[in-house]
C-alpha positions as CSV (number, residue, x, y, z in Angstrom):
1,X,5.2,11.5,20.7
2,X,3.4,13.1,23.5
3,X,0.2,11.4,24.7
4,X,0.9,8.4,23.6
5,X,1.1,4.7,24.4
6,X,3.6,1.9,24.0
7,X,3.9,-2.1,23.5
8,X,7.6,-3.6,23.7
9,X,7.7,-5.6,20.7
10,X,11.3,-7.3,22.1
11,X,13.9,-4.6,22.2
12,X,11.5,-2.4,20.1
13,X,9.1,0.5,21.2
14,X,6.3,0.7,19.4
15,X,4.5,3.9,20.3
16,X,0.5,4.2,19.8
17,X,-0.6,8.0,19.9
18,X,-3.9,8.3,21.6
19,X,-5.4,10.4,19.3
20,X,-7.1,7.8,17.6
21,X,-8.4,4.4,17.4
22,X,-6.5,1.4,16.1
23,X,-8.5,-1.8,14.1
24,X,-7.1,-5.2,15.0
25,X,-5.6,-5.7,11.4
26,X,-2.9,-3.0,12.4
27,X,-4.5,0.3,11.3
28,X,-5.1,3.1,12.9
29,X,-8.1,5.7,12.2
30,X,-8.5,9.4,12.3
31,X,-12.2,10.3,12.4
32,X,-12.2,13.5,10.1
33,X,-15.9,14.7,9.7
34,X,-17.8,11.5,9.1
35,X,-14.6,9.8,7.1
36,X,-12.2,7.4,8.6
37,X,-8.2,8.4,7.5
38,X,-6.0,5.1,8.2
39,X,-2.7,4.3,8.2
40,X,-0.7,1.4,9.4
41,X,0.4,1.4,12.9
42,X,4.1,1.1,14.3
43,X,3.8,-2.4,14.8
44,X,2.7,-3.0,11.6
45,X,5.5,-0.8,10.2
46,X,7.6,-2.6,12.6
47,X,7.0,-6.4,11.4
48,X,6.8,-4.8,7.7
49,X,10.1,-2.8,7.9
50,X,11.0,-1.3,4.5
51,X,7.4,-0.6,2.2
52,X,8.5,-0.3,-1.4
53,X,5.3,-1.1,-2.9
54,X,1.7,-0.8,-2.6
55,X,-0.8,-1.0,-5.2
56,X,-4.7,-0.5,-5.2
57,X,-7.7,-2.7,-6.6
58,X,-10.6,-0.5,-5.8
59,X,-11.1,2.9,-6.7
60,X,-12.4,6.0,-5.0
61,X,-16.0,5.9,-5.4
62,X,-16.2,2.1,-4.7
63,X,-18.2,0.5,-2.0
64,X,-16.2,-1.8,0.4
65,X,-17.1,-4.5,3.0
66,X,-15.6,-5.1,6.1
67,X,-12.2,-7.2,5.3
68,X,-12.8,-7.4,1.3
69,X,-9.6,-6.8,-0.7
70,X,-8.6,-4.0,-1.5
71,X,-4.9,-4.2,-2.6
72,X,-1.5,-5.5,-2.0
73,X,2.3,-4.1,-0.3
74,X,5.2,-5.5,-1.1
75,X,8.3,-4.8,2.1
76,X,11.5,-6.2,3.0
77,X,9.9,-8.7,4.9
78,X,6.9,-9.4,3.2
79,X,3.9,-9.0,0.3
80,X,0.7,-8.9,1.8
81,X,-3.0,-7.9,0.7
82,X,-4.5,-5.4,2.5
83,X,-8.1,-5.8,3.8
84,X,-10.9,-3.0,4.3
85,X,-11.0,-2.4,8.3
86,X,-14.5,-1.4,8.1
87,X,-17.8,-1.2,5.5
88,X,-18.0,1.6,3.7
89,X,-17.1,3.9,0.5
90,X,-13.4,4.5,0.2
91,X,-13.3,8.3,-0.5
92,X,-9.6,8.7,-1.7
93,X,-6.2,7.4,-1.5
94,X,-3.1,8.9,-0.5
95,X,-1.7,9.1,-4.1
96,X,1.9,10.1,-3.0
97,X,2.2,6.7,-1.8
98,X,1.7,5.3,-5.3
99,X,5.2,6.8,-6.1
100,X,6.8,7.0,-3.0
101,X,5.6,4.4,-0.5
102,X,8.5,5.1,2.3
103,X,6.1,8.3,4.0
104,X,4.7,4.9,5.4
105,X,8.5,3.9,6.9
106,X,9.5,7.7,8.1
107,X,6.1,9.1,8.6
108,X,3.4,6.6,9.5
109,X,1.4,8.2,11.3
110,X,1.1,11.9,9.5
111,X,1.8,11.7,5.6
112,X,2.2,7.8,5.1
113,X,-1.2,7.3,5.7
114,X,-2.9,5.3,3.2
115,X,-7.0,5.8,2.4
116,X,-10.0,7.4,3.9
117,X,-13.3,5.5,4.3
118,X,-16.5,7.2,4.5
119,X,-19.1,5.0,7.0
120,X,-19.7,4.2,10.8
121,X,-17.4,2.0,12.4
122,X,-16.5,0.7,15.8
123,X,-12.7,0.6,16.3
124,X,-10.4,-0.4,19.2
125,X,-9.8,2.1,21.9
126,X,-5.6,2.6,22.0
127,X,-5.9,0.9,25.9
128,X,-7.6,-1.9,24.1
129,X,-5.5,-2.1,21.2
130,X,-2.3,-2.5,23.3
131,X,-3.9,-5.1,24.9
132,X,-4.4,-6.7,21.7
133,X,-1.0,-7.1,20.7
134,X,0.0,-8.4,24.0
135,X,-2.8,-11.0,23.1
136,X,-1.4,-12.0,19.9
137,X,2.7,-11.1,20.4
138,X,3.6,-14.5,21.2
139,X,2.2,-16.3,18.5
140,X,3.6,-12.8,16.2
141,X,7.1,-14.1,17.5
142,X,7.2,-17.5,16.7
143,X,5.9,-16.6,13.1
144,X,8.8,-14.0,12.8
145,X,11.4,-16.9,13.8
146,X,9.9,-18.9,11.6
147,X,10.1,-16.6,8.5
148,X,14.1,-16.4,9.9
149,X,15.0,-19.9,9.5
């Protein structure tokens, strides 16, 4: 990548392409006329390694709040739900996903992206975001050595 910035995450680069804005539950969004594209962001990726599933538990057409439930992924390392980053009516999903969730492994930040939300939003700035992490990376470690022993 390009214009981009990174966060060492150990011996890890995660790279952060400045093209967009990042929420702090690891997305990033794509303004695209007036709807919000996310996708999960290489740290994210990163701490998930290998997606094999995600499911959904709203459907296009539904109104979301900020942080409500809207589905679950299963990875190598762990199932999670997966929280709304921002109010708003979720205008699709990336269906290929349903069927083939590893775009979000090889491609996460083109074709593994994951839903579009239509609304108005305030996001973190990819400065900020970076920031962020380094804010929350120590206490991200001692959960991942945790989860090892």
């Amino acid at each position: 990548m390009s214009d981009s910035l990174h966060f060492m995450m150990g011996e890890f680069k995660a790279e952060f392409p400045t093209d967009r804005q990042y929420a702090k539950n690891h997305m990033w969004a794509v303004n695209i006329g007036g709807r919000y594209r996310f996708g999960f962001t290489a740290y994210a990726v990163r701490l998930l390694q290998d997606v094999y599933f995600l499911d959904w538990e709203v459907d296009a057409g539904s109104l979301l709040h900020e942080k409500q439930d809207i589905g679950s992924i299963e990875s190598k390392k762990a199932e999670s739900s997966l929280f709304s980053p921002m109010a708003g009516t979720i205008t699709s999903f990336n269906e290929t996903l349903l069927s083939d969730p590893s775009h979000i492994n090889v491609d996460k930040y083109g074709e593994g992206w994951l839903f579009e939300i239509e609304g108005k939003a305030d996001f973190l700035s990819p400065k900020s975001y970076i920031e962020h992490l380094a804010a929350v990376w120590e206490v991200t470690q001692r959960t991942i050595k945790g989860q090892l022993n």
